[in-house]
N, C-alpha and C positions, 0 to 999 in steps of 0.2 A: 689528750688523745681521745677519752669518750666525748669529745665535743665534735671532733672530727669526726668519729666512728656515726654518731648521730646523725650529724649534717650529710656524710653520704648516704646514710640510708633512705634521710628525707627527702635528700634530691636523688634519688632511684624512683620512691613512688611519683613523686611530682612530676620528672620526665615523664615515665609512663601516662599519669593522669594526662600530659597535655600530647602524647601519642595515639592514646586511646580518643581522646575530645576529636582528634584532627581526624582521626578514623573514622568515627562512628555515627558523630554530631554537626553530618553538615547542615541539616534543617535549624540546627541552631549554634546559629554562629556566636552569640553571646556568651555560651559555654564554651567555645573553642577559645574566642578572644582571653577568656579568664583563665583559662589552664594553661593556654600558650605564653599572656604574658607572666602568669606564676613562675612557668619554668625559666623563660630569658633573664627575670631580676633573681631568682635564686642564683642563676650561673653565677650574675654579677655576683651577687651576695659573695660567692666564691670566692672570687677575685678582689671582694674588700678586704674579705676575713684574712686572705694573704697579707694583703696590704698593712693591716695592723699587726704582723709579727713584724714588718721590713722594717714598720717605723715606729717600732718599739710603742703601740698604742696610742698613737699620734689622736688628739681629741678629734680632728674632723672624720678620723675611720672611726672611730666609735660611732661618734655621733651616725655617722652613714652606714654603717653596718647595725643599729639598733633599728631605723628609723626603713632600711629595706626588710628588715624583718618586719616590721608593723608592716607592710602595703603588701606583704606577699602574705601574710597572715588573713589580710583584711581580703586581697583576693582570692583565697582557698575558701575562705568562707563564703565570700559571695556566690565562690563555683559550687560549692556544696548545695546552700540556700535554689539556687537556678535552677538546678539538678533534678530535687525533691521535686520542685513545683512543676517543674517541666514533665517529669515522668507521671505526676498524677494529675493531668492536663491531659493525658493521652486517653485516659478512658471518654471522655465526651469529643474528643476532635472528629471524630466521625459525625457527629449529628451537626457540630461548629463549619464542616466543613461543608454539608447542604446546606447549610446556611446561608455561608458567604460566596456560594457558587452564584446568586442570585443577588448579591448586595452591588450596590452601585460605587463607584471607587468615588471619592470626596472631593469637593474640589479643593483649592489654598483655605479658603474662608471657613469649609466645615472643618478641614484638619486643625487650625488653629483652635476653631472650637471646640472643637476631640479635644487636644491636650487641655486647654482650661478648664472642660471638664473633670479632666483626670485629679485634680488639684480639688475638687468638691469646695468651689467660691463662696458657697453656705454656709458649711462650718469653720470657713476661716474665718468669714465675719464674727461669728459666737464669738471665736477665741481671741478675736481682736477688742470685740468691748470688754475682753476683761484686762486686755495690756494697759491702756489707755490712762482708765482712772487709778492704776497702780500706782503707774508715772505720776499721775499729778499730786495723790496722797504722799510718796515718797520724796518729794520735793518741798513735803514742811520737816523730814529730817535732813536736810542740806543746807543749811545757811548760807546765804547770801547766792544764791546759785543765779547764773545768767541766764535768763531766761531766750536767749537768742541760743544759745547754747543745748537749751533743754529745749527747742522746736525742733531743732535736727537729729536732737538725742530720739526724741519720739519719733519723727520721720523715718531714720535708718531702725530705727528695730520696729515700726510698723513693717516697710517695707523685708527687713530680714525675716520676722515673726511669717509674713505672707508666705516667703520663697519654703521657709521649713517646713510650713502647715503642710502646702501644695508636694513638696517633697515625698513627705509621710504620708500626705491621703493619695499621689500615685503608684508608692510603691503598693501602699494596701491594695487599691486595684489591680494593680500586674499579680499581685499572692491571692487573691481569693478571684480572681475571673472565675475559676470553676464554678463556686456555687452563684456569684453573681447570675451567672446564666440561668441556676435554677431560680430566682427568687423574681415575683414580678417585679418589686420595685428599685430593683437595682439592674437586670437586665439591659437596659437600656443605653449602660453605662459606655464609655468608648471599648473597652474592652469586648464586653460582649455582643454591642454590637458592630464589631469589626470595624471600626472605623482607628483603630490604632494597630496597629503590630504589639505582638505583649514585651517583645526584647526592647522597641524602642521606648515605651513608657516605661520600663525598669531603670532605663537610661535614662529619660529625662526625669525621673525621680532624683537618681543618685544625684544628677548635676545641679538641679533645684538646691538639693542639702548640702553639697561642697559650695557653693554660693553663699546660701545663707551662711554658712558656719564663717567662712573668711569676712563677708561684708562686715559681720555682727561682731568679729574680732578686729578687723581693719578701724571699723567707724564706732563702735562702743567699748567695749572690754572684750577680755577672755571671758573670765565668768561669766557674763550673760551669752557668749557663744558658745561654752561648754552646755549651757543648760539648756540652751537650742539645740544643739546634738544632742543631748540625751532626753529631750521631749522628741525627738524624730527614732532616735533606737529603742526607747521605752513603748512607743506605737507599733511598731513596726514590728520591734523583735518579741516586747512580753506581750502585749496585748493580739497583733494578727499572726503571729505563728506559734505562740506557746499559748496563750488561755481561748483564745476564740472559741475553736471546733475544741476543748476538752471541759471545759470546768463552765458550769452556770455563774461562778462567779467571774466569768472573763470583762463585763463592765465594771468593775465593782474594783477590781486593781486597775486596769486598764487605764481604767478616769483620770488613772496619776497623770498623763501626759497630758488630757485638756487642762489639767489645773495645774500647770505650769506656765504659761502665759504672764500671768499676774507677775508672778514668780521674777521669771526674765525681765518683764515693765521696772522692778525693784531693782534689780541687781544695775539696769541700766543705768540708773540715776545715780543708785548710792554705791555702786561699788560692789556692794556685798545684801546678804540673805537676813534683814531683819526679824521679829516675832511676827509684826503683822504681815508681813508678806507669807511669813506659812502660816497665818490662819486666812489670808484670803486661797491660798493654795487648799487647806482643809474644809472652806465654804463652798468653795467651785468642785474637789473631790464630791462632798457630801450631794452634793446636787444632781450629778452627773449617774448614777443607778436612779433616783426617780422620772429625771429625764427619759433617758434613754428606755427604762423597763416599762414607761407609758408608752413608748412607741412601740418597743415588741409587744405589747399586748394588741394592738392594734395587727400588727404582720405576724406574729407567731405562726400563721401557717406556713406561710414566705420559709419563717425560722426552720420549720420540725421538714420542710419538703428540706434543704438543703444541708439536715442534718446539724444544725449549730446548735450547740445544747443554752440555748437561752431560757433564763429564769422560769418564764409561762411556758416553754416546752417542757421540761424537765419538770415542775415543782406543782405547775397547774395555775390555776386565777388567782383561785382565793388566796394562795400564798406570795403568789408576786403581789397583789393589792394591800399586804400586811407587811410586805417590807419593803413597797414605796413610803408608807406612811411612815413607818420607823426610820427610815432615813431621812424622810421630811423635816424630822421634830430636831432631828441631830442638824440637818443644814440649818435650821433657824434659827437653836439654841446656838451654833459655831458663828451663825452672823451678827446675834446677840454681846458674844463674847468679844468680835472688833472695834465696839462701841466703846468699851474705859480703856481699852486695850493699848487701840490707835490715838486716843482721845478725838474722837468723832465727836460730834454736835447734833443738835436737836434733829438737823432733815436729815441725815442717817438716820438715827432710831426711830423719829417715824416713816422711816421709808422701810425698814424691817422690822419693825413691829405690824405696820398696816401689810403689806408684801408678804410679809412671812404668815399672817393668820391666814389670809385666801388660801394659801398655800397648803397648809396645813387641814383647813375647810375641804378646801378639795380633794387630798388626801383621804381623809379620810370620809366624806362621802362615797371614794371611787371601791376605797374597804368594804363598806359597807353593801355594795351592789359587786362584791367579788362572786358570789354565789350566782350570779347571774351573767352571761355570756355576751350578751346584748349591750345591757346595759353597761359591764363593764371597760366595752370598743369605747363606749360614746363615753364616757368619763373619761378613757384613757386618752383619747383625742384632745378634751378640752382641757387638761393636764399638761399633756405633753406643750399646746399652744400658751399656755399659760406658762408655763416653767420657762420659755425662752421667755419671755416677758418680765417676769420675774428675776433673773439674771438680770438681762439689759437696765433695767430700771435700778436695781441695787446697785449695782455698779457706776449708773449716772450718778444717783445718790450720793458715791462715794467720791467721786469727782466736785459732787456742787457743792455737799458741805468742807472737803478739804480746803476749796479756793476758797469760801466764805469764809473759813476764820484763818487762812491767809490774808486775805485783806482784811 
Protein backbone atom coordinates (compact mmCIF):
# COMPACT_ATOMS: atom_id res chain seq x y z
CA UNK A 1 0.00 0.00 0.00
CA UNK A 2 2.85 2.67 0.55
CA UNK A 3 4.02 1.76 -2.73
CA UNK A 4 0.77 2.73 -4.21
CA UNK A 5 0.36 5.64 -1.74
CA UNK A 6 3.76 6.78 -3.30
CA UNK A 7 3.06 6.09 -6.91
CA UNK A 8 -0.09 8.29 -6.68
CA UNK A 9 1.54 10.93 -5.36
CA UNK A 10 4.28 10.80 -8.07
CA UNK A 11 2.05 10.71 -10.73
CA UNK A 12 -0.12 13.90 -9.26
CA UNK A 13 3.19 16.02 -9.55
CA UNK A 14 4.07 14.47 -13.02
CA UNK A 15 0.50 15.06 -14.51
CA UNK A 16 0.84 18.54 -13.35
CA UNK A 17 4.53 18.88 -14.43
CA UNK A 18 3.36 18.06 -18.06
CA UNK A 19 -0.02 20.41 -17.48
CA UNK A 20 2.03 23.12 -16.48
CA UNK A 21 4.87 22.40 -19.66
CA UNK A 22 1.71 22.41 -22.08
CA UNK A 23 0.66 25.61 -20.41
CA UNK A 24 3.32 27.74 -20.03
CA UNK A 25 6.20 26.34 -22.39
CA UNK A 26 5.23 26.85 -25.78
CA UNK A 27 8.56 28.45 -27.03
CA UNK A 28 9.87 25.19 -25.96
CA UNK A 29 8.69 22.50 -27.11
CA UNK A 30 11.48 20.16 -25.87
CA UNK A 31 10.28 20.70 -22.42
CA UNK A 32 6.65 20.14 -23.24
CA UNK A 33 7.71 16.87 -25.23
CA UNK A 34 9.68 15.58 -22.00
CA UNK A 35 6.86 16.24 -19.39
CA UNK A 36 4.11 15.09 -21.67
CA UNK A 37 5.86 11.93 -22.51
CA UNK A 38 6.91 11.54 -18.57
CA UNK A 39 3.21 11.56 -17.78
CA UNK A 40 1.76 9.09 -20.82
CA UNK A 41 4.52 6.27 -19.77
CA UNK A 42 4.00 6.76 -15.96
CA UNK A 43 0.10 6.09 -16.83
CA UNK A 44 1.24 3.03 -18.55
CA UNK A 45 3.56 2.33 -15.74
CA UNK A 46 0.02 2.14 -13.97
CA UNK A 47 -1.38 -0.17 -15.98
CA UNK A 48 1.91 -2.59 -15.75
CA UNK A 49 2.00 -2.33 -12.08
CA UNK A 50 -1.74 -3.73 -12.24
CA UNK A 51 -0.68 -6.12 -14.49
CA UNK A 52 1.88 -7.78 -12.04
CA UNK A 53 -0.67 -8.38 -9.31
CA UNK A 54 -3.03 -10.19 -12.20
CA UNK A 55 -0.17 -12.29 -13.08
CA UNK A 56 1.06 -12.98 -10.02
CA UNK A 57 4.62 -11.26 -11.06
CA UNK A 58 4.76 -12.64 -14.28
CA UNK A 59 8.88 -12.01 -15.19
CA UNK A 60 8.03 -9.93 -18.55
CA UNK A 61 5.93 -7.14 -15.97
CA UNK A 62 8.72 -7.02 -14.02
CA UNK A 63 11.06 -6.73 -16.24
CA UNK A 64 8.68 -3.83 -18.10
CA UNK A 65 7.51 -2.24 -15.00
CA UNK A 66 11.44 -1.67 -13.84
CA UNK A 67 12.68 -0.92 -17.28
CA UNK A 68 9.57 2.04 -17.63
CA UNK A 69 10.80 3.33 -14.49
CA UNK A 70 14.39 3.82 -15.82
CA UNK A 71 12.99 6.03 -19.11
CA UNK A 72 10.60 7.97 -17.14
CA UNK A 73 13.29 8.68 -14.53
CA UNK A 74 15.72 9.32 -17.28
CA UNK A 75 13.04 11.83 -18.82
CA UNK A 76 12.21 13.75 -15.49
CA UNK A 77 15.79 14.37 -15.47
CA UNK A 78 16.27 15.47 -18.80
CA UNK A 79 13.04 17.76 -18.13
CA UNK A 80 14.62 19.08 -14.98
CA UNK A 81 18.44 19.51 -16.72
CA UNK A 82 16.30 21.64 -20.08
CA UNK A 83 14.53 23.59 -17.62
CA UNK A 84 17.54 25.01 -15.61
CA UNK A 85 19.39 25.85 -18.76
CA UNK A 86 16.61 27.14 -20.55
CA UNK A 87 15.52 29.63 -17.72
CA UNK A 88 19.11 30.88 -17.30
CA UNK A 89 19.21 31.43 -21.24
CA UNK A 90 16.66 33.98 -20.63
CA UNK A 91 18.72 36.61 -19.27
CA UNK A 92 20.88 37.11 -22.72
CA UNK A 93 17.92 36.17 -25.41
CA UNK A 94 17.38 39.89 -25.70
CA UNK A 95 20.74 40.72 -27.03
CA UNK A 96 20.70 36.77 -28.86
CA UNK A 97 17.74 38.01 -30.42
CA UNK A 98 19.23 41.40 -32.24
CA UNK A 99 21.32 39.25 -33.18
CA UNK A 100 19.79 36.85 -35.25
CA UNK A 101 17.19 39.42 -36.46
CA UNK A 102 19.91 40.10 -38.83
CA UNK A 103 21.52 36.50 -39.32
CA UNK A 104 21.13 34.96 -42.70
CA UNK A 105 18.95 31.52 -42.53
CA UNK A 106 21.73 28.61 -43.81
CA UNK A 107 21.50 26.84 -46.52
CA UNK A 108 21.41 22.33 -46.49
CA UNK A 109 25.39 22.63 -46.79
CA UNK A 110 25.97 25.34 -43.86
CA UNK A 111 23.46 23.34 -41.61
CA UNK A 112 25.15 20.09 -42.09
CA UNK A 113 28.05 21.99 -41.33
CA UNK A 114 26.39 23.72 -38.09
CA UNK A 115 25.81 20.12 -36.79
CA UNK A 116 29.59 18.79 -37.35
CA UNK A 117 30.42 21.43 -35.87
CA UNK A 118 28.47 21.00 -32.83
CA UNK A 119 30.41 17.51 -32.40
CA UNK A 120 34.00 19.72 -32.13
CA UNK A 121 35.84 17.11 -35.24
CA UNK A 122 39.31 18.37 -33.20
CA UNK A 123 38.85 16.91 -30.20
CA UNK A 124 37.61 13.85 -31.44
CA UNK A 125 40.60 13.32 -33.38
CA UNK A 126 42.81 13.73 -29.83
CA UNK A 127 40.76 11.12 -28.39
CA UNK A 128 40.88 8.85 -31.23
CA UNK A 129 44.95 8.62 -31.20
CA UNK A 130 44.63 7.44 -27.97
CA UNK A 131 41.95 4.47 -28.81
CA UNK A 132 43.92 3.18 -31.63
CA UNK A 133 47.39 2.15 -30.24
CA UNK A 134 45.39 0.81 -27.08
CA UNK A 135 43.91 -1.76 -29.56
CA UNK A 136 46.93 -2.75 -30.79
CA UNK A 137 48.98 -3.02 -27.33
CA UNK A 138 45.98 -4.99 -26.11
CA UNK A 139 46.18 -7.50 -28.75
CA UNK A 140 49.68 -9.09 -27.37
CA UNK A 141 47.30 -10.00 -24.33
CA UNK A 142 44.96 -12.15 -26.62
CA UNK A 143 46.50 -15.07 -28.14
CA UNK A 144 46.06 -16.22 -31.29
CA UNK A 145 43.56 -13.31 -32.07
CA UNK A 146 42.20 -12.97 -35.98
CA UNK A 147 43.38 -10.17 -37.00
CA UNK A 148 40.39 -9.79 -39.70
CA UNK A 149 38.42 -9.72 -36.78
CA UNK A 150 40.48 -7.05 -34.79
CA UNK A 151 40.21 -4.56 -38.18
CA UNK A 152 36.35 -4.37 -37.63
CA UNK A 153 36.92 -4.57 -33.95
CA UNK A 154 38.86 -1.24 -34.49
CA UNK A 155 36.57 0.08 -37.16
CA UNK A 156 33.21 -0.15 -35.14
CA UNK A 157 34.65 1.45 -31.97
CA UNK A 158 36.51 4.01 -34.10
CA UNK A 159 33.42 4.77 -35.54
CA UNK A 160 31.30 4.28 -32.03
CA UNK A 161 34.23 6.28 -30.05
CA UNK A 162 33.30 9.21 -33.02
CA UNK A 163 29.31 9.21 -32.51
CA UNK A 164 29.96 9.37 -28.28
CA UNK A 165 32.67 12.15 -28.60
CA UNK A 166 30.17 14.21 -30.96
CA UNK A 167 27.39 13.34 -28.63
CA UNK A 168 29.07 14.69 -25.48
CA UNK A 169 30.79 17.68 -27.20
CA UNK A 170 26.92 18.72 -28.64
CA UNK A 171 25.26 18.39 -25.73
CA UNK A 172 28.23 20.68 -24.00
CA UNK A 173 27.32 23.19 -26.56
CA UNK A 174 23.36 23.21 -26.11
CA UNK A 175 24.47 23.59 -21.88
CA UNK A 176 27.00 26.46 -21.90
CA UNK A 177 25.62 28.62 -25.35
CA UNK A 178 25.29 31.24 -22.55
CA UNK A 179 28.61 31.90 -21.96
CA UNK A 180 29.92 30.66 -25.28
CA UNK A 181 28.50 33.81 -26.50
CA UNK A 182 30.44 35.70 -24.00
CA UNK A 183 33.91 34.13 -24.83
CA UNK A 184 35.54 35.28 -28.25
CA UNK A 185 36.76 32.00 -29.06
CA UNK A 186 33.98 29.97 -28.82
CA UNK A 187 31.23 32.51 -29.98
CA UNK A 188 31.26 31.37 -33.21
CA UNK A 189 30.24 28.12 -32.35
CA UNK A 190 26.58 26.90 -34.17
CA UNK A 191 24.97 27.68 -31.15
CA UNK A 192 25.86 31.16 -30.70
CA UNK A 193 25.92 31.98 -33.85
CA UNK A 194 22.36 30.84 -34.50
CA UNK A 195 22.87 28.65 -36.99
CA UNK A 196 21.41 25.72 -34.94
CA UNK A 197 18.15 25.88 -32.85
CA UNK A 198 19.51 24.89 -29.04
CA UNK A 199 16.42 22.06 -28.66
CA UNK A 200 17.46 20.46 -31.93
CA UNK A 201 21.30 20.21 -31.09
CA UNK A 202 20.18 18.66 -27.45
CA UNK A 203 18.51 16.29 -29.69
CA UNK A 204 20.95 15.57 -31.96
CA UNK A 205 23.30 14.99 -29.15
CA UNK A 206 21.05 12.58 -27.26
CA UNK A 207 20.61 10.45 -30.58
CA UNK A 208 24.60 10.65 -31.40
CA UNK A 209 24.80 8.68 -27.80
CA UNK A 210 21.72 6.23 -28.01
CA UNK A 211 23.70 5.23 -31.31
CA UNK A 212 26.85 4.99 -30.15
CA UNK A 213 25.95 3.04 -27.00
CA UNK A 214 23.79 0.26 -29.12
CA UNK A 215 26.41 0.12 -32.08
CA UNK A 216 29.30 -0.34 -29.39
CA UNK A 217 27.08 -3.05 -27.62
CA UNK A 218 25.64 -4.57 -30.99
CA UNK A 219 29.24 -4.87 -32.79
CA UNK A 220 31.82 -5.00 -29.57
CA UNK A 221 30.68 -5.86 -26.02
CA UNK A 222 28.70 -4.39 -23.16
CA UNK A 223 31.68 -3.23 -21.33
CA UNK A 224 33.13 -1.32 -23.90
CA UNK A 225 29.56 0.33 -24.41
CA UNK A 226 29.09 0.89 -20.81
CA UNK A 227 32.19 2.76 -20.77
CA UNK A 228 31.15 4.79 -23.76
CA UNK A 229 28.11 5.87 -21.74
CA UNK A 230 29.84 6.84 -18.93
CA UNK A 231 32.71 8.84 -20.84
CA UNK A 232 29.50 10.82 -22.39
CA UNK A 233 27.69 11.20 -18.57
CA UNK A 234 31.02 11.75 -16.92
CA UNK A 235 31.37 14.90 -19.56
CA UNK A 236 28.41 16.05 -19.66
CA UNK A 237 26.96 15.71 -16.22
CA UNK A 238 30.35 15.95 -13.76
CA UNK A 239 32.50 17.92 -15.73
CA UNK A 240 29.76 20.70 -17.90
CA UNK A 241 27.14 20.98 -15.18
CA UNK A 242 28.66 20.19 -11.85
CA UNK A 243 32.49 21.51 -11.85
CA UNK A 244 32.67 23.83 -14.88
CA UNK A 245 31.31 27.23 -13.57
CA UNK A 246 32.10 26.10 -9.69
CA UNK A 247 35.41 24.68 -8.64
CA UNK A 248 39.01 25.63 -10.48
CA UNK A 249 39.62 22.26 -10.28
CA UNK A 250 36.66 21.43 -12.87
CA UNK A 251 39.68 20.17 -15.66
CA UNK A 252 41.59 18.39 -13.28
CA UNK A 253 38.55 15.63 -12.57
CA UNK A 254 36.92 16.37 -15.66
CA UNK A 255 39.89 14.90 -17.73
CA UNK A 256 38.49 11.47 -16.48
CA UNK A 257 36.22 11.27 -19.52
CA UNK A 258 39.14 12.15 -22.16
CA UNK A 259 41.23 9.43 -20.64
CA UNK A 260 38.91 6.97 -21.23
CA UNK A 261 39.26 6.25 -24.73
CA UNK A 262 42.40 4.17 -24.29
CA UNK A 263 40.34 2.63 -21.78
CA UNK A 264 37.33 1.43 -24.23
CA UNK A 265 40.32 0.65 -27.17
CA UNK A 266 41.15 -2.19 -24.21
CA UNK A 267 38.09 -3.43 -23.02
CA UNK A 268 37.20 -3.80 -26.94
CA UNK A 269 39.83 -6.28 -27.67
CA UNK A 270 40.12 -8.17 -24.41
CA UNK A 271 36.84 -8.19 -22.92
CA UNK A 272 37.79 -6.58 -19.82
CA UNK A 273 39.96 -3.50 -17.90
CA UNK A 274 43.52 -4.54 -17.58
CA UNK A 275 46.60 -2.66 -15.39
CA UNK A 276 47.92 -1.17 -18.35
CA UNK A 277 44.92 0.01 -19.64
CA UNK A 278 44.35 2.24 -16.33
CA UNK A 279 47.85 3.53 -16.37
CA UNK A 280 47.23 4.59 -20.05
CA UNK A 281 43.90 6.11 -18.52
CA UNK A 282 46.23 7.75 -15.46
CA UNK A 283 48.93 9.08 -18.53
CA UNK A 284 46.12 10.63 -20.66
CA UNK A 285 44.24 11.92 -16.91
CA UNK A 286 47.67 13.38 -15.91
CA UNK A 287 48.21 15.30 -19.18
CA UNK A 288 44.95 16.64 -19.73
CA UNK A 289 45.36 19.86 -16.64
CA UNK A 290 48.74 20.77 -18.46
CA UNK A 291 47.10 20.79 -21.63
CA UNK A 292 44.25 22.40 -21.23
CA UNK A 293 45.57 25.11 -18.31
CA UNK A 294 48.28 26.17 -21.21
CA UNK A 295 45.38 27.15 -23.13
CA UNK A 296 43.46 29.04 -20.47
CA UNK A 297 46.27 30.92 -19.75
CA UNK A 298 46.34 32.06 -23.19
CA UNK A 299 42.20 32.95 -23.03
CA UNK A 300 41.85 33.53 -19.34
CA UNK A 301 40.13 36.82 -20.21
CA UNK A 302 37.67 34.89 -22.57
CA UNK A 303 37.57 32.74 -18.88
CA UNK A 304 37.05 35.71 -15.95
CA UNK A 305 34.45 37.78 -18.85
CA UNK A 306 32.14 34.54 -18.74
CA UNK A 307 32.53 33.96 -15.27
CA UNK A 308 34.11 30.24 -15.29
CA UNK A 309 36.44 30.00 -12.32
CA UNK A 310 39.50 28.50 -14.35
CA UNK A 311 42.87 27.92 -12.69
CA UNK A 312 44.63 31.48 -14.00
CA UNK A 313 41.16 33.22 -13.09
CA UNK A 314 40.88 32.27 -9.68
CA UNK A 315 44.55 31.32 -8.52
CA UNK A 316 46.57 33.91 -10.98
CA UNK A 317 49.88 32.82 -13.41
CA UNK A 318 52.34 32.19 -11.23
CA UNK A 319 50.26 29.43 -9.58
CA UNK A 320 48.76 27.77 -12.76
CA UNK A 321 52.59 27.83 -14.17
CA UNK A 322 53.59 25.79 -10.96
CA UNK A 323 50.91 23.24 -11.29
CA UNK A 324 51.38 22.72 -15.05
CA UNK A 325 54.82 21.68 -14.18
CA UNK A 326 53.83 19.50 -11.11
CA UNK A 327 51.52 17.70 -13.24
CA UNK A 328 53.96 17.37 -16.07
CA UNK A 329 56.62 15.45 -13.83
CA UNK A 330 53.53 13.14 -12.70
CA UNK A 331 52.30 12.51 -16.56
CA UNK A 332 55.96 11.42 -17.37
CA UNK A 333 56.90 9.50 -14.31
CA UNK A 334 53.03 7.51 -15.01
CA UNK A 335 54.41 7.02 -18.74
CA UNK A 336 57.60 5.83 -17.36
CA UNK A 337 55.69 3.41 -15.19
CA UNK A 338 53.96 1.69 -18.72
CA UNK A 339 57.40 0.72 -19.73
CA UNK A 340 57.98 -2.83 -17.24
CA UNK A 341 54.48 -2.54 -16.73
CA UNK A 342 53.15 -3.30 -20.35
CA UNK A 343 56.52 -4.91 -21.04
CA UNK A 344 57.24 -2.15 -23.76
CA UNK A 345 60.50 -2.08 -25.58
CA UNK A 346 63.26 0.12 -26.39
CA UNK A 347 61.11 2.76 -28.95
CA UNK A 348 58.64 3.35 -26.18
CA UNK A 349 61.19 4.29 -23.60
CA UNK A 350 62.79 6.35 -25.93
CA UNK A 351 59.99 7.80 -27.16
CA UNK A 352 59.11 8.89 -23.25
CA UNK A 353 62.13 9.51 -22.03
CA UNK A 354 63.12 11.85 -25.19
CA UNK A 355 59.07 13.25 -25.27
CA UNK A 356 58.69 13.41 -21.70
CA UNK A 357 62.18 15.73 -21.03
CA UNK A 358 60.90 18.57 -23.81
CA UNK A 359 58.07 18.26 -21.85
CA UNK A 360 59.07 18.78 -18.75
CA UNK A 361 61.80 21.60 -20.36
CA UNK A 362 59.02 23.28 -21.24
CA UNK A 363 57.29 23.16 -18.31
CA UNK A 364 59.21 24.37 -16.45
CA UNK A 365 60.61 27.17 -18.55
CA UNK A 366 56.85 28.49 -18.74
CA UNK A 367 57.30 28.28 -14.42
CA UNK A 368 59.71 30.17 -14.68
CA UNK A 369 58.30 33.33 -16.81
CA UNK A 370 55.00 32.81 -14.59
CA UNK A 371 55.83 36.25 -13.07
CA UNK A 372 55.55 37.69 -16.22
CA UNK A 373 52.26 38.15 -18.35
CA UNK A 374 53.75 38.31 -21.82
CA UNK A 375 55.90 36.14 -21.62
CA UNK A 376 53.80 33.58 -19.88
CA UNK A 377 50.88 33.70 -23.28
CA UNK A 378 53.82 32.88 -25.44
CA UNK A 379 55.20 29.86 -23.34
CA UNK A 380 51.68 28.71 -22.81
CA UNK A 381 50.94 28.69 -26.66
CA UNK A 382 54.12 26.70 -27.38
CA UNK A 383 53.01 24.14 -24.51
CA UNK A 384 49.84 23.72 -25.23
CA UNK A 385 51.13 23.06 -29.24
CA UNK A 386 53.41 20.90 -28.04
CA UNK A 387 51.54 18.73 -25.58
CA UNK A 388 49.18 17.68 -28.45
CA UNK A 389 52.28 16.66 -30.06
CA UNK A 390 53.55 14.96 -27.33
CA UNK A 391 50.24 12.74 -26.81
CA UNK A 392 50.11 11.76 -30.60
CA UNK A 393 53.67 10.68 -30.77
CA UNK A 394 53.63 8.62 -27.46
CA UNK A 395 50.85 6.89 -28.37
CA UNK A 396 52.29 6.13 -32.05
CA UNK A 397 55.11 4.99 -29.89
CA UNK A 398 52.95 2.87 -28.27
CA UNK A 399 51.54 1.19 -31.37
CA UNK A 400 55.25 0.78 -33.15
CA UNK A 401 56.83 -0.82 -30.38
CA UNK A 402 53.65 -3.24 -29.47
CA UNK A 403 53.61 -4.48 -33.31
CA UNK A 404 57.53 -4.82 -33.21
CA UNK A 405 57.85 -7.23 -30.68
CA UNK A 406 54.72 -8.82 -31.91
CA UNK A 407 56.49 -9.90 -34.86
Amino acid sequence: MLHRWVAAIVGAIVAALAILAWRTQVDHPTIVRLAVSAAVLFAIQVVIGGLQVLTRLSAWTQTLHLALGAVILALLVGLTVTSYYAARAIGTAARREGEAGSAVPPTTGGRIRAYVALTKPRIIELLLVTTVPAMVLATRWVPGIDWGDWGWRVAWTLIGGTLAAGSANAINCYLDRDIDSLMARTRRRPLPAHEVEPENAVVFGIVLGIISFVLMAWTINLLAAFLTLLAIAFYVVVYTMLLKRTTPQNIVIGGAAGALPPVIGWAAVTGDVGIPALILFALVFYWTPPHFWALSLRIRKDYAAAGVPMLPVVRGIPETTRQIALYTILMVAISLVLWPVARMGLIYLGAAVGLGAVFIWQAYALWRRGSSEEASTQGAIRLYRYSISYLSLLFVAIAVDALVLVT
